[in-house]
Residue, then its C-alpha position, 0 to 999 in steps of 0.5 A: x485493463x489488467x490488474x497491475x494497470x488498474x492499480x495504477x489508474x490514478x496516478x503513481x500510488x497502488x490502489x490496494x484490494x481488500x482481501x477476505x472483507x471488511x475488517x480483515x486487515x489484509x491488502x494487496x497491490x502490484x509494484x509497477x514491475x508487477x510484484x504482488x504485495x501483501x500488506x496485512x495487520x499483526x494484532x498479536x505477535x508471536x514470540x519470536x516475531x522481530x516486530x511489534x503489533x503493526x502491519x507487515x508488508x511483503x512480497x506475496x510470494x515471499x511473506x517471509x521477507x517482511x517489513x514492518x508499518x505502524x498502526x499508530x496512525x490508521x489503516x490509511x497511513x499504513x496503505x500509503x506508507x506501503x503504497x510509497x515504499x512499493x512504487x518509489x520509483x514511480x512516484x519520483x517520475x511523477x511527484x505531483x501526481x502522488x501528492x494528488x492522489x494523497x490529497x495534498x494538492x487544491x486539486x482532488x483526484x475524484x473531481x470533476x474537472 
């Protein structure tokens, strides 16, 4: 399997990477196209920044092209909001699955079956 494949094991949602280890505020994960994301936490913004204290998301290779994620409701909201604003399309083909993979179904994507 291939990063992108794998990213996608569990349903329409990415499954982030952790970049720079614990605590490092910074993720990554492929769209179903292929596109890398970066997604990364802003404690201190510059002056000029457009956005408050959060988390940005971003193409990788286009980090200059950012969109903004509260942080008020954690880390886990943050990677599922970008996580459904990433892979959209996918999750509308396949909304049963994505509620499955957030928890929001009886059945639990871990379990044993």
């Amino acid at each position: 399997m291939n990063a992108q494949s794998d990213a996608y094991a569990n349903g329409p949602l990415p499954q982030w990477t952790q970049l720079g280890g614990y605590g490092s505020g910074t993720f990554e994960a492929p769209d179903p196209t292929g596109v890398m994301w970066r997604l990364w936490a802003v404690d201190d913004p510059a002056p000029d920044d457009p956005f408050p204290r959060g988390y940005r998301l971003a193409p990788r290779d286009d980090l200059d092209n950012t969109n903004f994620i509260t942080r008020e409701h954690g880390l886990y909201h943050a990677l599922d909001t970008a996580g459904m604003r990433i892979a959209g399309d996918a999750i509308r083909l396949d909304p049963d699955g994505a509620r499955r993979q957030l928890g929001l179904t009886e059945e639990r994507p871990d379990s044993p079956q």
